[in-house]
SELUMMI-820101 format. One line per 8 residues: number of its first residue (from 1); their letters; for each residue x, y, z of C-alpha. Coordinates in nm, 3 decimals, padded with zeros to 5 digits, m for minus. Layout:
NUM	a	X/Y/Z ~ ...
***
This chain:
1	xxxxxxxx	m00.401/00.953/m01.966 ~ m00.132/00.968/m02.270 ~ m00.107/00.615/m02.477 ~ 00.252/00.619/m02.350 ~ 00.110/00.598/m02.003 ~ m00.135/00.332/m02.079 ~ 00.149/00.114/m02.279 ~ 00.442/00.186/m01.947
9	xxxxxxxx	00.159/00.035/m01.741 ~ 00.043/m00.227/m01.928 ~ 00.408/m00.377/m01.981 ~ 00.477/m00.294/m01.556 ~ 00.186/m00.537/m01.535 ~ 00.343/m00.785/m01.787 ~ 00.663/m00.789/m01.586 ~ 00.544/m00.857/m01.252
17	xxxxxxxx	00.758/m01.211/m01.266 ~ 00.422/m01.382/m01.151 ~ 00.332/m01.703/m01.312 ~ m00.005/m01.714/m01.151 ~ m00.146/m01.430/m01.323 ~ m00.373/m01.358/m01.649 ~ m00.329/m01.610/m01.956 ~ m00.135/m01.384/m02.195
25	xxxxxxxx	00.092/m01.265/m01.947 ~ 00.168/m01.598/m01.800 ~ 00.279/m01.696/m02.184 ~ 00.509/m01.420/m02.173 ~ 00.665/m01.521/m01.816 ~ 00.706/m01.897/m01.999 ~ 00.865/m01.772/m02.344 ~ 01.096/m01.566/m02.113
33	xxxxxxxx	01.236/m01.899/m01.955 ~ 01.203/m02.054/m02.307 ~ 01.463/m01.833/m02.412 ~ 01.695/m01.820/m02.116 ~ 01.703/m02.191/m02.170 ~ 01.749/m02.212/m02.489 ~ 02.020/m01.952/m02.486 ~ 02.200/m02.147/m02.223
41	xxxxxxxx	02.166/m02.440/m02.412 ~ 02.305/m02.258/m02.744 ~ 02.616/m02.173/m02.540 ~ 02.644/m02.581/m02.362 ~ 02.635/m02.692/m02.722 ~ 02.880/m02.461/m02.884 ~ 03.145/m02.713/m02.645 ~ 03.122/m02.937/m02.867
49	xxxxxxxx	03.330/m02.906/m03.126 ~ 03.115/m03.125/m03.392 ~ 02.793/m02.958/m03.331 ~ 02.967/m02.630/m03.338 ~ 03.109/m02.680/m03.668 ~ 02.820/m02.885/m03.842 ~ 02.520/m02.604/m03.675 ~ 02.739/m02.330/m03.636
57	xxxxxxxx	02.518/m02.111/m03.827 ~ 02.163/m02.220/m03.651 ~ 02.390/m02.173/m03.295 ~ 02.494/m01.806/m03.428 ~ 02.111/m01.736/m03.538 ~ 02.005/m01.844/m03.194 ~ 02.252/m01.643/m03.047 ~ 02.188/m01.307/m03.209
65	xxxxxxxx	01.777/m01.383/m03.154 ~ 01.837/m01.443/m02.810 ~ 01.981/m01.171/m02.770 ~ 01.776/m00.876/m02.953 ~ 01.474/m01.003/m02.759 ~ 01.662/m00.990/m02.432 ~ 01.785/m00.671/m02.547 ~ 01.424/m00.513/m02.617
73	xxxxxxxx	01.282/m00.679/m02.260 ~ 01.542/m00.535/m02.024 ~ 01.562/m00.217/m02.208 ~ 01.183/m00.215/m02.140 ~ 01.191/m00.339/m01.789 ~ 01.448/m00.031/m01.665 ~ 01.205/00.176/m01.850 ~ 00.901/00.054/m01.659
81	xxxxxxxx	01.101/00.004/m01.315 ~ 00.959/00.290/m01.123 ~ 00.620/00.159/m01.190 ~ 00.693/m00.177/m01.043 ~ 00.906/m00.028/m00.707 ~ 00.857/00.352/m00.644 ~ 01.265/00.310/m00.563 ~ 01.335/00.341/m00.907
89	xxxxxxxx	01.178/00.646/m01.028 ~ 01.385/00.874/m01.176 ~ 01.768/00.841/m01.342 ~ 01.911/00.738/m01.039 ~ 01.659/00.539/m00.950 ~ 01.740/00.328/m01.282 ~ 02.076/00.287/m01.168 ~ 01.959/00.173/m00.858
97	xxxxxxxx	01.753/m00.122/m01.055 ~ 02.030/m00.179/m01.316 ~ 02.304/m00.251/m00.937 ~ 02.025/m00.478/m00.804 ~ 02.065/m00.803/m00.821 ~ 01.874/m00.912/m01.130 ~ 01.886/m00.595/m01.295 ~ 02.255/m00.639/m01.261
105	xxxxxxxx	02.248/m01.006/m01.452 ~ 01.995/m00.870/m01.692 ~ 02.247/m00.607/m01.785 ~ 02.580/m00.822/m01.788 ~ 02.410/m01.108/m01.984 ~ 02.227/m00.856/m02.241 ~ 02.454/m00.557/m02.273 ~ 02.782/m00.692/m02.280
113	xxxxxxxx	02.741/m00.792/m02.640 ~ 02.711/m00.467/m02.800 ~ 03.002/m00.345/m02.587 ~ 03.203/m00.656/m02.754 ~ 03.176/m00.434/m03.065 ~ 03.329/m00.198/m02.923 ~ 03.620/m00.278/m02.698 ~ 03.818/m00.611/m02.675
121	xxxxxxxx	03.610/m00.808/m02.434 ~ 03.684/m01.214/m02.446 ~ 03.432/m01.397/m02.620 ~ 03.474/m01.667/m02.347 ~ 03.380/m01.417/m02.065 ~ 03.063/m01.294/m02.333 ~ 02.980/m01.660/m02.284 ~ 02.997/m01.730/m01.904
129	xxxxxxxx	02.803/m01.394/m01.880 ~ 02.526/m01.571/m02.113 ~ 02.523/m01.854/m01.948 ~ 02.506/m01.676/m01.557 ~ 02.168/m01.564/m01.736 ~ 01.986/m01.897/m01.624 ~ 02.004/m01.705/m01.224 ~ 01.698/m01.484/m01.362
137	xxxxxxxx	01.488/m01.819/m01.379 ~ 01.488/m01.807/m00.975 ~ 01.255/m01.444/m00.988 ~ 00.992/m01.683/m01.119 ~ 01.050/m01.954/m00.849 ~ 00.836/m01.887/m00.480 ~ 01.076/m02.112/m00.322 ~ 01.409/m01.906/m00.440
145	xxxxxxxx	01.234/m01.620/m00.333 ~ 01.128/m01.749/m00.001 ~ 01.487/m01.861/00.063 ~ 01.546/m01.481/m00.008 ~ 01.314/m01.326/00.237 ~ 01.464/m01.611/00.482 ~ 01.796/m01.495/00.492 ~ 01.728/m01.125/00.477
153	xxxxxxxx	01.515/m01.178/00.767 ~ 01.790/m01.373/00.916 ~ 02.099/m01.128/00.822 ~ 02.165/m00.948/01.146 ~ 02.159/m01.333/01.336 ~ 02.405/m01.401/01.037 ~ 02.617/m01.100/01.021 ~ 02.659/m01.134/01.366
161	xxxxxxxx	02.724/m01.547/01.438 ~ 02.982/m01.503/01.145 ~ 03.190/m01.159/01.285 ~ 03.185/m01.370/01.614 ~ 03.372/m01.675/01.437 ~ 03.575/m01.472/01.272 ~ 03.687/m01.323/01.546 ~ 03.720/m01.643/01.766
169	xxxxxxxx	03.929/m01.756/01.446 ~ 04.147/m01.444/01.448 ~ 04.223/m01.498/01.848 ~ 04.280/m01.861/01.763 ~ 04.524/m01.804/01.483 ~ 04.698/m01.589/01.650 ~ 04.749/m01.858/01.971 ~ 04.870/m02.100/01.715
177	xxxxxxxx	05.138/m01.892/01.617 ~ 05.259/m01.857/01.973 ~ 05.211/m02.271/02.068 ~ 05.382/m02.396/01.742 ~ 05.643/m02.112/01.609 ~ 05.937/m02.257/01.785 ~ 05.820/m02.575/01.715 ~ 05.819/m02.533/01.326
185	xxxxxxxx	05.928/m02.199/01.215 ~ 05.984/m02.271/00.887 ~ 05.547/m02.328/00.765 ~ 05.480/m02.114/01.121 ~ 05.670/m01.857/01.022 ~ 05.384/m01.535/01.131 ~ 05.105/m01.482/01.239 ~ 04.957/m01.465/00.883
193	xxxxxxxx	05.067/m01.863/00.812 ~ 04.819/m01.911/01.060 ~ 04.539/m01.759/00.995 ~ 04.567/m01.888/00.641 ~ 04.594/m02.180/00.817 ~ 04.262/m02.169/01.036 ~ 04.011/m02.029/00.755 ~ 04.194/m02.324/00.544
201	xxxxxxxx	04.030/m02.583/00.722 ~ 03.676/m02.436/00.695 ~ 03.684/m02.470/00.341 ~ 03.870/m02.788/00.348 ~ 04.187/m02.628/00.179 ~ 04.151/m02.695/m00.213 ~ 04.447/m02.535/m00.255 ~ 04.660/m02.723/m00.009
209	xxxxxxxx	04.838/m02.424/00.115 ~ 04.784/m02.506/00.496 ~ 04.895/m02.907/00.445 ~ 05.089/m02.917/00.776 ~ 05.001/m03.074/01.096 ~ 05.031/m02.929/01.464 ~ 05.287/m03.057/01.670 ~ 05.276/m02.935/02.000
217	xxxxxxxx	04.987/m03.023/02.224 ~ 04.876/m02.677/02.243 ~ 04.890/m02.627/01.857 ~ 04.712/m02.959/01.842 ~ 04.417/m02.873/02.115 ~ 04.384/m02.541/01.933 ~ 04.381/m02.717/01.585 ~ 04.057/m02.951/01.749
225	xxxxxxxx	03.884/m02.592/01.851 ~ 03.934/m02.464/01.495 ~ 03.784/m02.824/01.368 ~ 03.492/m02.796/01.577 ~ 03.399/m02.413/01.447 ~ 03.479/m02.542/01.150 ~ 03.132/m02.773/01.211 ~ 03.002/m02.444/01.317
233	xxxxxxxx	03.044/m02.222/01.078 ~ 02.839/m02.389/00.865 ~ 02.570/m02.541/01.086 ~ 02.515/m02.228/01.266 ~ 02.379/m01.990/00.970 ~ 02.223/m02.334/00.799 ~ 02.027/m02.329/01.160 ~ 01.947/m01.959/01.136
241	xxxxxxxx	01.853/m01.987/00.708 ~ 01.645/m02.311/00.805 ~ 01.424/m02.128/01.116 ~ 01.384/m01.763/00.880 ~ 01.250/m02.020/00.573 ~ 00.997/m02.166/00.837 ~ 00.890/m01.825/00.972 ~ 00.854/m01.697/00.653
249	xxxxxxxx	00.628/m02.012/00.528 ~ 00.420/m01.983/00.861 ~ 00.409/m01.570/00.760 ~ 00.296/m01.678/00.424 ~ 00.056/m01.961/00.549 ~ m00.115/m01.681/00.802 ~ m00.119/m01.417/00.525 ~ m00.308/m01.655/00.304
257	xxxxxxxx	m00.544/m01.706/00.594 ~ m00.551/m01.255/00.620 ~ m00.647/m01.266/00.249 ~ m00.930/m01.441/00.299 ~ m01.063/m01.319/00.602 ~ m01.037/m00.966/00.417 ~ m01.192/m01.102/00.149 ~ m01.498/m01.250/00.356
265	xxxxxxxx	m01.502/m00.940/00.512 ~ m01.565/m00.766/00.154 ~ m01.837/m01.021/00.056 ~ m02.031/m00.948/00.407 ~ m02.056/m00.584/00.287 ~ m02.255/m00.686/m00.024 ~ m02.526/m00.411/m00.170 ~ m02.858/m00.495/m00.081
273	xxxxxxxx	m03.202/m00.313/m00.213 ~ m03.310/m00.005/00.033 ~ m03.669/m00.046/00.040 ~ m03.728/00.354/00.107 ~ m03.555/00.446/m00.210 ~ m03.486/00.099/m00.445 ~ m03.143/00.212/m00.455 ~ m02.853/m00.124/m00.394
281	xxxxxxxx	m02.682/00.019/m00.102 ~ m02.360/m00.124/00.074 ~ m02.482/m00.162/00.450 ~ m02.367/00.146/00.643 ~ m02.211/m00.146/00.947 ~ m02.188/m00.472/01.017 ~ m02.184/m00.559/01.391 ~ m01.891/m00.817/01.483
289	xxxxxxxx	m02.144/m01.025/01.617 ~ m02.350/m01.033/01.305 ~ m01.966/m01.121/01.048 ~ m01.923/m01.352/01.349 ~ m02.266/m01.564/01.261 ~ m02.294/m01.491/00.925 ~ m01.933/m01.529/00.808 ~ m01.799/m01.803/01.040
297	xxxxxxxx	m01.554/m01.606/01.158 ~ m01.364/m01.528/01.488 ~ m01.367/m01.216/01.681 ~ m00.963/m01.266/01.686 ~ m00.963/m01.308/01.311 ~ m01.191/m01.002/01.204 ~ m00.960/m00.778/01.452 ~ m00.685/m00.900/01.236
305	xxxxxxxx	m00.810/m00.884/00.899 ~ m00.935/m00.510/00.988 ~ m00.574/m00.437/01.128 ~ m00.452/m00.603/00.775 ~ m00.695/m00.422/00.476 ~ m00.689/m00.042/00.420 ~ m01.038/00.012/00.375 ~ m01.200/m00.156/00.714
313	xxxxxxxx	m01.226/00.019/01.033 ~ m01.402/m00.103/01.370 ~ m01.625/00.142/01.568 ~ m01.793/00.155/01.884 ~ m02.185/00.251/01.783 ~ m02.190/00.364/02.187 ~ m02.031/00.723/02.061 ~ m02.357/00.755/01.873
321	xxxxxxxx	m02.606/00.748/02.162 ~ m02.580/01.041/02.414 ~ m02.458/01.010/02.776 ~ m02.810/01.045/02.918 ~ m02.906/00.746/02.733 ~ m02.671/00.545/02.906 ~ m02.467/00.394/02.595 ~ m02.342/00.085/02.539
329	xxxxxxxx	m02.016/m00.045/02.375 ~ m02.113/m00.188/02.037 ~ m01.831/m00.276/01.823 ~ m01.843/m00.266/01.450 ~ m01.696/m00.270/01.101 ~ m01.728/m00.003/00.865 ~ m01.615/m00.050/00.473 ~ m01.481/00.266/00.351
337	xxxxxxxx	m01.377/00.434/m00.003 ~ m01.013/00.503/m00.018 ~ m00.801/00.598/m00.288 ~ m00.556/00.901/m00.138 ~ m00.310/00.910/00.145 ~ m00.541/01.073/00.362 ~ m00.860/00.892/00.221 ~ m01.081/00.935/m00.032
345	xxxxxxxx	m01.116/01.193/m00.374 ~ m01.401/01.103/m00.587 ~ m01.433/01.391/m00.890 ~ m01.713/01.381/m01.045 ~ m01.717/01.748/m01.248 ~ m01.980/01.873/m01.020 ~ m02.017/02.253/m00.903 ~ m02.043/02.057/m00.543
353	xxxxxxxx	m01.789/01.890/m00.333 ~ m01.945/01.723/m00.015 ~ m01.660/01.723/00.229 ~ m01.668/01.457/00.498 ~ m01.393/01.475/00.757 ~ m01.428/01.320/01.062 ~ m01.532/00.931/00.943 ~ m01.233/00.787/01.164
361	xxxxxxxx	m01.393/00.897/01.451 ~ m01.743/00.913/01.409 ~ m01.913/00.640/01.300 ~ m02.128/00.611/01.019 ~ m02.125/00.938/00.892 ~ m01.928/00.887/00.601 ~ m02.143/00.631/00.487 ~ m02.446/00.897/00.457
369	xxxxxxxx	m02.185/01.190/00.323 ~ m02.089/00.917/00.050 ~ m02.452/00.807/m00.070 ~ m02.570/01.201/m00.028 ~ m02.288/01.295/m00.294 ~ m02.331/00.968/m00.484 ~ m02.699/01.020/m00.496 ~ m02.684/01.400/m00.600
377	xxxxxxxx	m02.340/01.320/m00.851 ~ m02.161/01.535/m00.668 ~ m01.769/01.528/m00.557 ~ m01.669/01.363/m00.255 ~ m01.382/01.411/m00.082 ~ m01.319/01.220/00.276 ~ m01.050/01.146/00.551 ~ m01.077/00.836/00.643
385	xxxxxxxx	m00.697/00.748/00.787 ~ m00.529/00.898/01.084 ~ m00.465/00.897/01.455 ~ m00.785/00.801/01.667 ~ m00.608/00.875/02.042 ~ m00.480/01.188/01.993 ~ m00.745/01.273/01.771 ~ m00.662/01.614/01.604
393	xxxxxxxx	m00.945/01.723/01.327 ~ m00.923/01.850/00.990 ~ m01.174/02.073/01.051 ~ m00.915/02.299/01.144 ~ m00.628/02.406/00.969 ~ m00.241/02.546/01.074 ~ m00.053/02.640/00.731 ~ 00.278/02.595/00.944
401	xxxxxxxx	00.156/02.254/01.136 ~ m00.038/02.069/00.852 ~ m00.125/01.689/00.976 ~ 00.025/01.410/00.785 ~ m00.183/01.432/00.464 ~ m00.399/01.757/00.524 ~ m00.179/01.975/00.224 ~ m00.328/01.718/m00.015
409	xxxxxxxx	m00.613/01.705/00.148 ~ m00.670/02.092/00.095 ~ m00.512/02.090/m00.274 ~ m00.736/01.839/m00.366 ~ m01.056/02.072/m00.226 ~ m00.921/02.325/m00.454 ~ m00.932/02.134/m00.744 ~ m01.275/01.970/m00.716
417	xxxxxxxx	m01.406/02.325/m00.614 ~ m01.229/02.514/m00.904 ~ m01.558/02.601/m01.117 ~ m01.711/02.914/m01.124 ~ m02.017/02.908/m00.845 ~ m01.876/02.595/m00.655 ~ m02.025/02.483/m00.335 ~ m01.816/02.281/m00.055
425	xxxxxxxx	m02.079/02.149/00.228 ~ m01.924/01.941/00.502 ~ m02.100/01.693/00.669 ~ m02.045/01.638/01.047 ~ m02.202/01.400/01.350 ~ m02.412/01.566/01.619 ~ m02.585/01.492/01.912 ~ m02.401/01.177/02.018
433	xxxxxxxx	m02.149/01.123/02.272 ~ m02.052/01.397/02.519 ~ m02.296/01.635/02.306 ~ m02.675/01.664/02.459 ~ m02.999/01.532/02.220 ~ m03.082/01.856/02.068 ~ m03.482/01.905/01.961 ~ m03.373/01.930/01.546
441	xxxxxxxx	m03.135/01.664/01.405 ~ m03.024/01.903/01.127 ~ m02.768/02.184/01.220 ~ m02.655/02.450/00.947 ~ m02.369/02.668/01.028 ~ m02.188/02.892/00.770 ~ m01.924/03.100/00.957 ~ m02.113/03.280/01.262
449	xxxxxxxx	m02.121/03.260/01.661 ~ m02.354/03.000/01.834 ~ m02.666/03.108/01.868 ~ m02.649/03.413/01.560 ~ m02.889/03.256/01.326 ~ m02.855/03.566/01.060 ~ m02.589/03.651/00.846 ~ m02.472/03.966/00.981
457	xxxxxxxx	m02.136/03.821/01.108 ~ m01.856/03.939/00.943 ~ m01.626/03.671/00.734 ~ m01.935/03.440/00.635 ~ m01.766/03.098/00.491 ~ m02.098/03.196/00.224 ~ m02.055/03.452/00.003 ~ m02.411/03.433/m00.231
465	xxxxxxxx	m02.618/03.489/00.090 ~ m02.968/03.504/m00.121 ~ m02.868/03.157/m00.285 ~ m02.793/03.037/00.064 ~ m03.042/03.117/00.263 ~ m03.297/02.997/m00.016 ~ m03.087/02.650/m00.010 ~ m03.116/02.604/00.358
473	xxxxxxxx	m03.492/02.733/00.348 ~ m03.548/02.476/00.109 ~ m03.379/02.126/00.276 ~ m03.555/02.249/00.580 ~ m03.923/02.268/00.397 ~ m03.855/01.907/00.264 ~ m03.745/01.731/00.550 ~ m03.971/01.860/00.770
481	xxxxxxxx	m04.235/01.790/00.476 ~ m04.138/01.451/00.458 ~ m03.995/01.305/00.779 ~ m04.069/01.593/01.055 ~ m03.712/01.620/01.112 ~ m03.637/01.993/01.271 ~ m03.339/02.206/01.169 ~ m03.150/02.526/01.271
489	xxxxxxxx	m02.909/02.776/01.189 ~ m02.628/02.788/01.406 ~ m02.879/02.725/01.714 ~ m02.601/02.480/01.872 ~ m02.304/02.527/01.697 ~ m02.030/02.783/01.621 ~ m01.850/02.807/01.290 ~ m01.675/03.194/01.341
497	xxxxxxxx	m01.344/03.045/01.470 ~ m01.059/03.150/01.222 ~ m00.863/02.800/01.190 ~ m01.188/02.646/01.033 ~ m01.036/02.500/00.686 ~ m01.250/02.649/00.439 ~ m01.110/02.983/00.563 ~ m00.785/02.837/00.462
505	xxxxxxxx	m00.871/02.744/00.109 ~ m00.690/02.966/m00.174 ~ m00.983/02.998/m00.355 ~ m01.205/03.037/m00.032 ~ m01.318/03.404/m00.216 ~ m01.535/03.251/m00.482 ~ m01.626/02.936/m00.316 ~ m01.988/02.918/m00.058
513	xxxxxxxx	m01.893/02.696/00.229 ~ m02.221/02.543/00.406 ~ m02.170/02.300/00.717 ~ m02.454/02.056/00.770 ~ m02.390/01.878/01.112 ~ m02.646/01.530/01.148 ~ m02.799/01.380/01.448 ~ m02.688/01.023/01.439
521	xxxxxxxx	m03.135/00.935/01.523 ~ m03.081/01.006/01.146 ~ m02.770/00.920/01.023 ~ m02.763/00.575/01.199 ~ m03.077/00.460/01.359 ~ m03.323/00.572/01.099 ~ m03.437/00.345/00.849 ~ m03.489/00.590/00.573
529	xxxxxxxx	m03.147/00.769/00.632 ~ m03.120/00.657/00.278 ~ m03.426/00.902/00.170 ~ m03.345/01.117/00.359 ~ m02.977/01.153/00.160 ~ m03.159/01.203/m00.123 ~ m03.371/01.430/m00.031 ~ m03.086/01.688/00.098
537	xxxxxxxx	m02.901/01.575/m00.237 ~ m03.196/01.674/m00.479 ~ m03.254/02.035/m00.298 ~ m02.879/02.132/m00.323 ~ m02.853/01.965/m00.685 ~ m03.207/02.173/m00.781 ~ m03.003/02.498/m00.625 ~ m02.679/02.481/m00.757
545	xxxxxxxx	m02.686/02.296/m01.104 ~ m03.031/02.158/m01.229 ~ m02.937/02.104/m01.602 ~ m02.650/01.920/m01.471 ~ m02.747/01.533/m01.549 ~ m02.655/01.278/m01.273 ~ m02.442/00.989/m01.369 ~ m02.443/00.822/m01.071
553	xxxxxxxx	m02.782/00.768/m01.073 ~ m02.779/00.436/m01.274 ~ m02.524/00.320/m01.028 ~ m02.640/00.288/m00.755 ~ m02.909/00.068/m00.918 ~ m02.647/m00.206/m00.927 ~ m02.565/m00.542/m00.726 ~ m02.228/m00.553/m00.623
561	xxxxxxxx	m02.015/m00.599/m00.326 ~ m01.898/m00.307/m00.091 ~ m01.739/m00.009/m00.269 ~ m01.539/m00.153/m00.554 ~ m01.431/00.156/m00.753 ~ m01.252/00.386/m00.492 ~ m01.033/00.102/m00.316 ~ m00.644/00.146/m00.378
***
């Protein structure tokens, strides 16, 4: 990242118009409104004609201060607009800022003055334009902006209540002409007199150009119905203003109450030592029941708060347990990385990318895709947003019917799988919901029919065969070695269709694709799943880059709370 990066965010940070935020910039919000003030106050005092005359030169060196430092903020504020509202990226996106509503003061109050220079402009008009600078204090007030939100939230009830009295008013106006033109032709004289007339009254005419009474009873009756929208022209958007600033305080009052459920929800997810392994390792669920005791909180509000955050999901642990075994609904909460539309990118230079793609709908098996990469300092790429009902996979891929975030998805595969003798392994669930209990947990596939456990099928997703084989050989030795779990090769599962997405990758040529599908006995019920990571993580690390040092490793040796590094 350039230093000009760095800087533009830095500064899109220091004008966030916050004053509850860090020290330093806080001093910069309050020697902003300093110097609005005391410009405002330079121009109130130049008034007077003695402490113009007697100051005039401390009043002039206020001025031009005032000024150059407004001059240098707003200039830097259209610079660092898209940064602070994706709306104003690019040149017309600055011109977008520079019409809004403060951008718009900011430029009238700053830039005027070198345009004085130039042409002709009044210096009494440079003035009032200083002055109209005070209306940037209110982005630093809640309440103005509150009162804001209110009325936006309010401006169809508005827009319509006021086309309605307009339009009553037009219909009135136009009755009055008919009830009191013979009466008095001469202030009656159209149609116009009268509506001038009628909108007169609602602003109590300063002007006095509808000072005539009604005569007639009917110009009189209609005259009363004017007074009386008169009342309500005013009381009926005042109603609508006063019940949008309510909803909006009882919106802010229950976000408030969002922020820190979600941040309860973060604390229950807190790292705790895994006794198999002595790694800190962010719990791979919590059960509602268990946030429930633990963080005094209501089944209602952890719904909510998951609905709220981008990184919480709830499950039902009954898709892990196989039909024969009668499941049973067990709701959930995972914690998730995510940092990319579609879900998570973690790049961590390795020749290895563990893929995990179906986390929204399979429980838990992110969690041991994350720690297996993690563990082995490996790349991880996930999706971990999406539609759960219809459920349509990544797995597969349709160039000309890509899912909402799938392109990226697949660039981003590219990228982390760009080195010379990269490896992509995808991690899938097995043996849980409408699949049967298989007699081995682990399941390798690499691009042949069900049941072909050699590698004679044409269009393998592995290209070094040798290095394959000896990499599957060897996970197998070591967790049967170490925990009797069983594996196969392509026993159960196919992986010759042609829309799988490895097939799909541009540099699919020079890239081995391995799929490792899990039985959930190990992914979510056994207590050394943990181990067991690790163990598949050292065997592919050993195979595919054993002078590579892991970085991770000191990690995960650290307290901490959830996954803090890989949330947007």
């Amino acid at each position: 990242m350039s230093k000009i990066t760095v800087l533009k965010q830095r500064l899109a940070r220091l004008f966030d118009d916050n004053l509850r935020t860090s020290v330093w910039r806080n001093i910069f919000d309050w020697v902003i409104i300093g110097l609005i003030v005391i410009s405002s106050l330079e121009v109130f005092l130049s008034t007077f004609r003695g402490i113009a005359e007697r100051y005039s030169q401390v009043l002039h060196f206020i001025d031009i201060f005032t000024t150059v430092v407004f001059t240098i903020e707003v200039t830097l504020r259209i610079w660092t607009a898209d940064l602070i509202d994706p709306r104003y990226k690019g040149f017309l996106g600055r011109i977008r800022y520079c019409l809004s509503f403060y951008g718009l003061i900011d430029c009238l109050s700053t830039y005027t003055f070198y345009l004085s220079l130039i042409f002709p402009i009044p210096a009494t008009a440079i003035k009032v334009l200083r002055v109209a600078r005070l209306l940037r204090v209110f982005r630093y007030m809640k309440a103005f902006r509150l009162l804001g939100k209110a009325i936006a939230s309010k401006k169809e009830e508005l827009s319509i209540s006021m086309a309605v009295l307009c339009i009553i008013t037009v219909i009135l106006s136009c009755l009055l002409y008919f009830a009191e033109h013979n009466a008095q032709p001469e202030v009656c004289e159209n149609g116009w007199r009268t509506l001038i007339w009628a909108f007169a009254q609602y602003i109590g005419d300063p002007g006095k150009v509808a000072d005539f009474p009604m005569v007639t009873f009917w110009g009189q009756f209609i005259a009363a119905i004017v007074g009386l929208l008169g009342i309500a022209i005013f009381a009926v958007p005042a109603g609508l203003i006063g019940s949008g600033f309510l909803e909006i305080i009882e919106a802010r009052n229950h976000q408030k109450e969002l922020d820190k459920n979600i941040l309860k929800l973060h604390n229950a997810f807190e790292r705790k030592q895994d006794r198999f392994t002595g790694y800190q390792i962010m719990p791979p669920f919590l059960s509602i029941a268990d946030i429930q005791a633990r963080m005094r909180m209501t089944e209602n509000a952890i719904f909510e708060a998951v609905d709220e955050s981008r990184d919480f999901r709830v499950v039902n642990l009954a898709a892990t347990v196989t039909v024969d075994n009668n499941p049973q609904d067990r709701l959930a909460v995972e914690h998730f990385p995510i940092n990319r539309i579609y879900g998570c990118m973690i790049d961590r230079g390795s020749k290895v990318t563990i893929v995990s793609l179906s986390n929204i709908v399979d429980p838990v098996i992110g969690h041991f895709a994350y720690y297996m990469a993690k563990i082995g300092g490996f790349n991880y790429i996930s999706r971990e947003t999406g539609d759960t009902r219809p459920y349509r996979s990544f797995f597969t891929y349709s160039a000309t019917s890509p899912l909402p975030g799938q392109q990226e998805f697949m660039k981003d595969i590219e990228t982390l799988s760009a080195k010379e003798g990269s490896w992509v392994i995808t991690m899938l669930a097995a043996s849980g919901a409408n699949e049967p209990e298989y007699p081995t947990q682990i399941h390798f596939c690499y691009g042949g029919a069900k049941g072909d456990e050699g590698f004679g099928a044409p269009d393998l997703l592995v290209h070094d065969i040798p290095a394959a084989d000896k990499l599957m050989g060897a996970i197998e030795t070591a967790l049967n070695g170490q925990y009797g779990i069983c594996c196969d090769r392509q026993r159960y599962h196919r992986s010759d269709r042609p829309g799988i997405f490895a097939r799909h990758l541009k540099n699919k040529d020079s890239v081995n694709s391995l799929i490792i599908r899990a039985a959930w006995s190990i992914t979510c019920y056994n207590p050394r799943r943990t181990a067991i990571s690790r163990t598949i993580a050292e065997e592919i690390h050993r195979a595919v880059e054993p002078d590579k040092e892991n970085l991770s490793a000191a990690e995960l040796k650290e307290k901490g709370i959830g996954i803090e590094d890989y949330r947007y």
